[in-house]
N, C-alpha and C positions, 0 to 999 in steps of 0.2 A: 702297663704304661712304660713309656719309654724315653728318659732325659736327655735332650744334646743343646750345651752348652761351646761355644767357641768366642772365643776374646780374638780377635784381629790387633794387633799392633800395628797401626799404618807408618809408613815409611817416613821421615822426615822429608823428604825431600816432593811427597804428594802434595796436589795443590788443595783448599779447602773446597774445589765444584768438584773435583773427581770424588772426595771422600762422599757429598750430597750425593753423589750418582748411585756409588758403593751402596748408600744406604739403601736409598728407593731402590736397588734390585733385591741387594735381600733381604729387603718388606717383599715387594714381590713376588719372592722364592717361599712364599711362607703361605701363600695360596692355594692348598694342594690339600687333597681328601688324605682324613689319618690325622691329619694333623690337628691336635687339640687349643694349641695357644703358641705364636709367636709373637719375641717381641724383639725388635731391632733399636737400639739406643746406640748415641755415640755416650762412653763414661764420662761421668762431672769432673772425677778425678784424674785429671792431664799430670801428674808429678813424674810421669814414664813418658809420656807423649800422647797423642791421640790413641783411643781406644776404641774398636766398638766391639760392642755387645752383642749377641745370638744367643738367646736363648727359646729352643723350642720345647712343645712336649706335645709326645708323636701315643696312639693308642696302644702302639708295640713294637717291638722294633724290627717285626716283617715290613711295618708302614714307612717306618724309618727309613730302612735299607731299599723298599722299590722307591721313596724317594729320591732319594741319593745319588741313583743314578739317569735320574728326569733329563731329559738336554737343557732346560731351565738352571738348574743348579750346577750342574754342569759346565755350563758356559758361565756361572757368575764364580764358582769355586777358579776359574781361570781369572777371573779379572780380579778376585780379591788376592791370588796370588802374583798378578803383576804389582799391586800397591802393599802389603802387609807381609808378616811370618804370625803365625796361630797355633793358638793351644787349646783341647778339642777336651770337652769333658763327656765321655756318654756316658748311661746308667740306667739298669734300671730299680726304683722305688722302691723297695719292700715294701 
């Protein structure tokens, strides 16, 4: 098994439709063979600003990595870095 975790911190200055869009793509990036469970949340706790949430779990992280470079993900990893800066957890479980 194989953990990736990423926190988006959206920008201040993003409007509240763009952050909806952000979401619904990566819910939609999280459709893809390999992949055991995702889940996209924006966080409850705003005390830093907007959050959102990525948390996947991939069956290994061969599925992980031919993920990763999908044109799917691809193209949303580009718009999530026009609105956010991210901190990326991978792992894998013991």
């Amino acid at each position: 098994m194989f953990r990736h975790v990423v926190l988006f911190r959206v920008r201040d200055d993003v409007a509240d439709p763009d952050v909806s869009v952000a979401i619904a793509e990566l819910r939609a990036v999280g459709e893809w063979p390999g992949i055991l469970s995702w889940d996209i949340a924006l966080s409850l706790d705003t005390r830093k600003g907007r959050v959102i949430v990525e948390d996947g779990t991939f069956v290994d992280r061969a599925a992980f990595e031919e993920w990763r470079v999908t044109e799917e993900h691809v193209r949303v990893r580009k718009r999530m870095a026009g609105i956010s800066d991210w901190w990326v957890g991978d792992w894998e479980p013991n």
